[in-house]
C-alpha positions in Angstrom: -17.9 -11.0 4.3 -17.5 -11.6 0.5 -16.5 -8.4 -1.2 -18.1 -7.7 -4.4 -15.9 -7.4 -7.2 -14.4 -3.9 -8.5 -12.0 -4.0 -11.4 -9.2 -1.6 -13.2 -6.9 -1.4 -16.8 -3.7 -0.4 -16.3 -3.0 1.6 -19.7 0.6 0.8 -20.5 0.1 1.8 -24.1 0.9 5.6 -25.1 -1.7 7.7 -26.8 -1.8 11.7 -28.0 -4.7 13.6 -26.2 -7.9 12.2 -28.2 -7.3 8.7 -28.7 -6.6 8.7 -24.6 -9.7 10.2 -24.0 -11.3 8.1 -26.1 -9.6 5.0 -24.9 -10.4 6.0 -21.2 -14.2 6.0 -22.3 -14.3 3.0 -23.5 -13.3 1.9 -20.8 -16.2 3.0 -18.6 -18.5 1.8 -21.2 -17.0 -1.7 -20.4 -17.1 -1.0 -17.0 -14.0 -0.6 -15.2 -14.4 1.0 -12.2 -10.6 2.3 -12.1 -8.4 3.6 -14.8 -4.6 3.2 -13.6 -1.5 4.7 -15.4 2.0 2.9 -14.6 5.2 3.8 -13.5 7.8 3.3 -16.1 10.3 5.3 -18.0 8.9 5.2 -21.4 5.3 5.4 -20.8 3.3 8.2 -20.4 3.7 10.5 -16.8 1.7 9.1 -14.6 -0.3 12.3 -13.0 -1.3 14.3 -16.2 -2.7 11.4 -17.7 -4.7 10.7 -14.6 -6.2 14.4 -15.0 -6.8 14.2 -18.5 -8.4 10.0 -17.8 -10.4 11.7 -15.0 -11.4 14.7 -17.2 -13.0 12.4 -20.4 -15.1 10.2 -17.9 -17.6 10.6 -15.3 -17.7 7.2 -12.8 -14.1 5.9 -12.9 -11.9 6.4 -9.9 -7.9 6.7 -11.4 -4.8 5.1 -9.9 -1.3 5.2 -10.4 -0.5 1.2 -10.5 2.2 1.7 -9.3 4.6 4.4 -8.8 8.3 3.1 -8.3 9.2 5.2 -4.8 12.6 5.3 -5.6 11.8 7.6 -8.9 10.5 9.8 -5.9 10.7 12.9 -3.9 8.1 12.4 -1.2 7.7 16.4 -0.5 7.2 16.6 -4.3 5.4 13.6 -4.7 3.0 14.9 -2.4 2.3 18.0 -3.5 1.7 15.7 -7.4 -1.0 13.5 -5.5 -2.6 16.7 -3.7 -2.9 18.5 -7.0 -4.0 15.7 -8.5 -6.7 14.4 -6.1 -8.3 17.8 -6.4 -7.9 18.6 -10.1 -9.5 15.0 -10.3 -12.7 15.7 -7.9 -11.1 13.1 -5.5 -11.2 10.1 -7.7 -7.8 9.1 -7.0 -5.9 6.0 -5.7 -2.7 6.6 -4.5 -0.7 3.3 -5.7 3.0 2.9 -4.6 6.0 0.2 -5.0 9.3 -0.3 -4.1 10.3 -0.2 -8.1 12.2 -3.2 -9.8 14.0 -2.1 -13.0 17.2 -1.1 -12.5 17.3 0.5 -15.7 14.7 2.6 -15.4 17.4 3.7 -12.8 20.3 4.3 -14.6 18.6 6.5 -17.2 17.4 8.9 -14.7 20.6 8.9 -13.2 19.6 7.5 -9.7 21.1 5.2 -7.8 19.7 1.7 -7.8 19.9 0.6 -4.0 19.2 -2.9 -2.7 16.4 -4.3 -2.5 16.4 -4.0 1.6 17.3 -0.3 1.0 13.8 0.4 -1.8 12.1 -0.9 1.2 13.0 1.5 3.7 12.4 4.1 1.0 8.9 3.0 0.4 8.4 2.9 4.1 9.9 6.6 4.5 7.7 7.7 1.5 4.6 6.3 2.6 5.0 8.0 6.0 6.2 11.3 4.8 3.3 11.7 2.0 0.8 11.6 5.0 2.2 13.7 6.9 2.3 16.3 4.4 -0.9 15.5 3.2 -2.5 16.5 6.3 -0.2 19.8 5.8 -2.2 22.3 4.2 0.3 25.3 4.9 2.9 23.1 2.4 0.8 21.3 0.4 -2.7 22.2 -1.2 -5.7 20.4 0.6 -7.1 17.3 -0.5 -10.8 16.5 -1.1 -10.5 13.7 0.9 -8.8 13.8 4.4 -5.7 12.2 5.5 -5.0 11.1 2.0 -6.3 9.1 -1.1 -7.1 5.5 -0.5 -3.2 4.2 -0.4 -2.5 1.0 -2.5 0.5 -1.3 -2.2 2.1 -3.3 -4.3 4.8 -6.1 -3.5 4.6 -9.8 -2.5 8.1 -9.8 0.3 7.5 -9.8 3.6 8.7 -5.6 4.9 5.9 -4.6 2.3 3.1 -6.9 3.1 3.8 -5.9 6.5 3.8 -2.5 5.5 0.6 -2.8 3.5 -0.8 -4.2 6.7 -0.3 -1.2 8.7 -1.3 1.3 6.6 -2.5 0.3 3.4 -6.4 0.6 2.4 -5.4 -1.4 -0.6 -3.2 -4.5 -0.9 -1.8 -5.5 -4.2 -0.2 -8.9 -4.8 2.0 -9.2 -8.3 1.7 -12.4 -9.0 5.3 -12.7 -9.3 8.5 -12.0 -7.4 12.1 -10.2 -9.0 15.1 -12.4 -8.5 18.6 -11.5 -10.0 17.1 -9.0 -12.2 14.5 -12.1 -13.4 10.5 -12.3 -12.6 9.1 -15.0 -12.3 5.4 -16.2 -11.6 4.2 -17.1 -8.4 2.5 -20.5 -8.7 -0.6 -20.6 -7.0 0.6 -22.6 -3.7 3.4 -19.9 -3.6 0.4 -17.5 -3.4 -1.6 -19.1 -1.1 1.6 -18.9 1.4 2.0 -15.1 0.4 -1.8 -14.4 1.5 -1.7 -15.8 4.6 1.3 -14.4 5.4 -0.2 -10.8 4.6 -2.9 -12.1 6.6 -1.1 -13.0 10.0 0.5 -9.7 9.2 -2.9 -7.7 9.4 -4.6 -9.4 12.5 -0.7 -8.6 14.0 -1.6 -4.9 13.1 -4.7 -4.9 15.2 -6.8 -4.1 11.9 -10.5 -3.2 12.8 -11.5 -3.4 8.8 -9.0 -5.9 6.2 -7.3 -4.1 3.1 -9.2 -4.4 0.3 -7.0 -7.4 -1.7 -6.3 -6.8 -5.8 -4.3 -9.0 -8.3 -2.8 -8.1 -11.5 -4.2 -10.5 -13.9 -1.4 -10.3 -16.8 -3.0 -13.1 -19.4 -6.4 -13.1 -20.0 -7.5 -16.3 -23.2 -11.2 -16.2 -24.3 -11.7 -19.4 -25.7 -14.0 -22.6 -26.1 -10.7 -24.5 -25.1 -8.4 -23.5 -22.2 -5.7 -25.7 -22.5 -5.0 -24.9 -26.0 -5.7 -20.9 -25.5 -2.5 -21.6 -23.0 -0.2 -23.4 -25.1 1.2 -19.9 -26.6 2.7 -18.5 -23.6 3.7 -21.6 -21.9 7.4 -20.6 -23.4 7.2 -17.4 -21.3 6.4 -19.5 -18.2 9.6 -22.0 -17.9 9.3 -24.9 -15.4 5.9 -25.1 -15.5 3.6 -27.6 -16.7 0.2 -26.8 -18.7 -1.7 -28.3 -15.4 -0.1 -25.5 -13.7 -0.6 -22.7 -15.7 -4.0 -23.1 -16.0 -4.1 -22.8 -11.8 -1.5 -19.5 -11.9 -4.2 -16.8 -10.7 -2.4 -14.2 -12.8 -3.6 -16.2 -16.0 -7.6 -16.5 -17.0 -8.7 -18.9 -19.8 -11.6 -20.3 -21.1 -15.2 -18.8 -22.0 -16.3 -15.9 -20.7 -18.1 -18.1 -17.8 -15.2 -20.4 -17.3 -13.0 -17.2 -16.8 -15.3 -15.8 -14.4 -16.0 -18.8 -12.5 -12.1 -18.9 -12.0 -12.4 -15.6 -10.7 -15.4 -16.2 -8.0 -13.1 -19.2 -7.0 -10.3 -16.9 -6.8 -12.1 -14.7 -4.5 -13.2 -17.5 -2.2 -9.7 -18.7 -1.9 -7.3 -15.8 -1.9 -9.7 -12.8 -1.4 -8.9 -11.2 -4.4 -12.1 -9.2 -5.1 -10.3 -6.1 -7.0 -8.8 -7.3 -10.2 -6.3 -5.1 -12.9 -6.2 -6.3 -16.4 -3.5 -4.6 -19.1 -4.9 -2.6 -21.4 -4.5 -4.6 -24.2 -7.0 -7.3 -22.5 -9.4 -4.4 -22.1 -11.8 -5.3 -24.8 -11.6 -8.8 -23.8 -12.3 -8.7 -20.1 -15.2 -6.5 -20.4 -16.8 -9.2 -21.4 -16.0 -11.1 -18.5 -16.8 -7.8 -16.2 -20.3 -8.0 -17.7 -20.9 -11.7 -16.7 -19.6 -10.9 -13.4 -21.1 -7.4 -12.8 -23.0 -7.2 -9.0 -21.4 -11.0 -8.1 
């Protein structure tokens, strides 16, 4: 079965308490079903601005996309997604990664592990904020029980796996960290990174598949695709303007080009949740619109 389409902004830009309110209701008047707040030194904390996005709106459900587990107590973190859920009237998705800047890192003054070691932090968090969710002597009850729908994000094999046995939500980057460097996934690279995820879930003995979301980083509204590319074709070495235009991360074209892409999209990876960056948000609402009920 074809899911419909739900779709979120993840606000990476700061803003004092009016201008996020009112930036959060514009974004329900364009439609987005989810507002999520990143993970990143720099940007605004995560759980407050959930509150206050959840406090200006009436519809949209809000999501951290996602929190870097290795910034991470999972007792504390716990108790920041129970208080949350209910302060919020159980709107919220809990969205967790293993965390890729090792900056980010050293400015907290936290140990950057390996990348085998983030893993098996994600894997402990994961675990340990359900158990304590279903707590209520240590943790303050949620609205909803065991726990807020839990999104993952990643694209290596542990997390898919892990994604796969517990996630309700499974959320592929687009791109993959090597040597400190990200690069994009081409769209054969995410065809194998589907399927894998795939194997991984009918291993798992699923009954019902993870809802699938991609991060959709560039999004060009133009008569022309190829030349609404052309600009960030220097950000995407090794790759040829036939092939950008097939990178699932990147949308170009009119508004009905764009969201054709997108139906395709569906069909062949299953991607019916998609996240946009807030400074696309104006844009892709028009492309929600065409697509709305599809």
């Amino acid at each position: 079965m074809v899911r419909p389409f739900r779709f979120g902004v993840n606000m990476l830009t700061p803003a004092q308490g009016d201008e996020w309110r009112k930036r959060c209701r514009r974004a329900e008047e364009l439609g987005y079903d989810v507002i999520h707040v990143p993970d990143h030194l720099g940007m605004m904390a995560p759980f407050p601005a959930l509150v206050a996005a959840a406090e200006a709106t009436e519809r949209p459900r809000v999501g951290t996309f996602v929190l870097n587990a290795g910034l991470w107590n999972p007792t504390l973190l716990a108790r920041e997604v129970a208080t949350t859920d209910a302060l919020t009237g159980g709107r919220l998705e809990l969205g967790l990664g293993t965390g890729y800047v090792k900056e980010e890192h050293d400015l907290a003054g936290l140990e950057f592990p390996s990348a085998g070691k983030r893993v098996d932090h994600l894997v402990r968090t994961v675990e340990e904020v359900e158990r304590l969710l279903a707590d209520e002597e240590h943790v303050p009850p949620v609205p909803q029980r065991p726990r807020p729908p839990l999104l993952i994000g990643g694209n290596g094999d542990r997390v898919l796996r892990l994604a796969a046995e517990r996630a309700d939500i499974m959320a592929f980057t687009g791109g993959r960290t090597t040597g400190g460097r990200v690069t994009v996934l081409t769209a054969e690279e995410l065809d194998d990174r589907v399927a894998a995820y795939r194997a991984l879930e009918a291993e798992a003995g699923r009954e019902t598949p993870a809802e699938l979301n991609l991060l959709v980083q560039i999004v060009r509204i133009a008569d022309d695709r190829r030349a609404a590319v052309r600009d960030v074709l220097p950000r995407l070495p090794n790759l040829t303007e036939e092939q950008a235009l097939e990178l699932p991360l990147l949308t170009a074209g009119t508004v009905r080009q764009i969201a054709d892409q997108l139906r395709e999209q569906r069909e062949r990876y299953g991607f019916s949740y998609l996240t946009v960056l807030d400074p696309n948000m104006e844009a892709f609402g028009q492309v929600i619109e065409e697509l709305r009920g599809s």
